[in-house]
RONURO-492726 format. One line per field, with one value per residue (C-alpha): residue in three letters; x, y negated, z. Coordinates in Angstrom, 2 decimals. Each point is the difference from the previous one (the first is absolute). Layout:
BEGIN
vexvex <- ala_...;
x <- X_...;
y <- Y_...;
z <- Z_...;
This chain:
BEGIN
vexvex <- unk_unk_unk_unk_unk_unk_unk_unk_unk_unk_unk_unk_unk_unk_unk_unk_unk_unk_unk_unk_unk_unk_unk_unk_unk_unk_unk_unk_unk_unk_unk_unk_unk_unk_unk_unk_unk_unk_unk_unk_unk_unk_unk_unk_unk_unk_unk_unk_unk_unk_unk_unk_unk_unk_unk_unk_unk_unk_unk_unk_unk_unk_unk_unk_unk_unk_unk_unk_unk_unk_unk_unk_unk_unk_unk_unk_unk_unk_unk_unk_unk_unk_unk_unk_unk_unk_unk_unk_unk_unk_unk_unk_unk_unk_unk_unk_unk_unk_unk_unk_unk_unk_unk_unk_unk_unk_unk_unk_unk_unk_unk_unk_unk_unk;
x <- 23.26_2.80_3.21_1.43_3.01_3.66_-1.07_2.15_-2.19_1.31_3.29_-0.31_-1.46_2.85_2.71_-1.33_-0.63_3.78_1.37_-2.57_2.18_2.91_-0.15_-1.77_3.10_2.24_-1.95_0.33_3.48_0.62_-2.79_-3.23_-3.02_-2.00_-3.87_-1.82_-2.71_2.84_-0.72_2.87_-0.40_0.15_3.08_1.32_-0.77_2.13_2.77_0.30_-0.89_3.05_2.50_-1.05_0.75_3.53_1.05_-1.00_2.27_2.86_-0.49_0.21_2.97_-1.47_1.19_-2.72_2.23_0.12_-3.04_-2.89_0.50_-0.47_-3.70_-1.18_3.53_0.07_2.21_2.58_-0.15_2.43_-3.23_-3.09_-1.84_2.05_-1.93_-2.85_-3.38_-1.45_-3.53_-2.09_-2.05_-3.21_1.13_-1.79_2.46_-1.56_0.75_3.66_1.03_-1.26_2.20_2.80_-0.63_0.00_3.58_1.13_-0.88_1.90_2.94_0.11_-0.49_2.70_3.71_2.18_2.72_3.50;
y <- -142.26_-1.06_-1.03_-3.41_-0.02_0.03_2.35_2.87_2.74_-2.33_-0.01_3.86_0.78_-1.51_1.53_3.43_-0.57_-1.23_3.01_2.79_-2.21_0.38_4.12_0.16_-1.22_2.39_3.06_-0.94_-0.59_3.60_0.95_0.76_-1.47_-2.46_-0.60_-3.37_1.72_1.51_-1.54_-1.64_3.12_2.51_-1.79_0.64_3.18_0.65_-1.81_1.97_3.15_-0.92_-0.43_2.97_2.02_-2.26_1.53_3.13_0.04_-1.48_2.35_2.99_-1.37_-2.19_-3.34_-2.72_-1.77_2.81_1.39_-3.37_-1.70_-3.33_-0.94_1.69_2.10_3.69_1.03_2.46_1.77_1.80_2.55_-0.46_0.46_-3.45_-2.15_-1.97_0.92_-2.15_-1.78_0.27_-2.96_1.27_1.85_-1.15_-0.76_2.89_2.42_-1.33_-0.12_3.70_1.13_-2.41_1.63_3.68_-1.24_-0.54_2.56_2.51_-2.03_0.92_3.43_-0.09_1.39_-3.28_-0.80_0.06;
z <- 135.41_-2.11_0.96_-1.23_-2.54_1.12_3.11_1.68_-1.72_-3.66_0.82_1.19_-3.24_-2.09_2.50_-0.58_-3.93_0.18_1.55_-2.22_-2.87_1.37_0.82_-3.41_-1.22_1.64_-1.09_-3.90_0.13_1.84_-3.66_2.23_-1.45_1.86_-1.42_0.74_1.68_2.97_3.33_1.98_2.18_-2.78_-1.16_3.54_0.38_-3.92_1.00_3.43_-2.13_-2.74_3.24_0.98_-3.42_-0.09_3.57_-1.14_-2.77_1.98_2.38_-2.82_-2.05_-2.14_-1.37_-0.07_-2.41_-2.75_0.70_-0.10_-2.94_-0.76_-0.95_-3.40_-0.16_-0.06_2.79_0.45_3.36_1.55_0.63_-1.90_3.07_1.31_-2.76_1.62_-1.82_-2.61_0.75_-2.79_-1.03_1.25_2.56_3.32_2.97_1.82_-2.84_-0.52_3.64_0.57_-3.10_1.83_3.42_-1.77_-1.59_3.01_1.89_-2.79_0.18_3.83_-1.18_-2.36_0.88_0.23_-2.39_1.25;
């Protein structure tokens, strides 16, 4: 059975397309790639991944404003290991946010700046 047009599960729809737009936003201007084919909860899940990594480099030191460039600029970190990786344009959201997780788990490993 289909619903009519103009129903909650519509206006649902466009709310959540609205915010996946909006977080997808966020996450390019931090420089994290964001495919067409990443689900609003993938997109989630990379933008709670990419806070992650930033408190992690707080945490150790780091600078968020030296060390993530604007979009498409090579940054200068404080501490390589401070620079959020790069998602490569075929690289599947499960394969980037293991390489994002793995970043931030050596940045918790890594003696903090002072």
């Amino acid at each position: 059975m289909t619903q009519p047009s103009g129903t909650p599960r519509d206006e649902s729809d466009r709310d959540l397309a609205r915010v996946s737009d909006e977080l997808a936003g966020r996450l390019r201007a931090r420089g994290v790639g964001v495919h067409d084919d990443d689900s609003p909860e993938a997109i989630v899940a990379l933008v709670e991944d990419v806070e992650a990594f930033e408190r992690a480099v707080e945490a150790h030191g780091g600078d968020l404003m030296m060390d993530e460039p604007p979009a498409h600029h090579a940054g200068q970190p404080d501490d390589p290991h401070f620079l959020i990786p790069v998602r490569g344009d075929d690289e599947s959201f499960t394969q980037y946010r293991a390489r994002l997780v793995a970043a931030t788990a050596a940045i918790r490993g890594h003696k903090p700046h002072s």
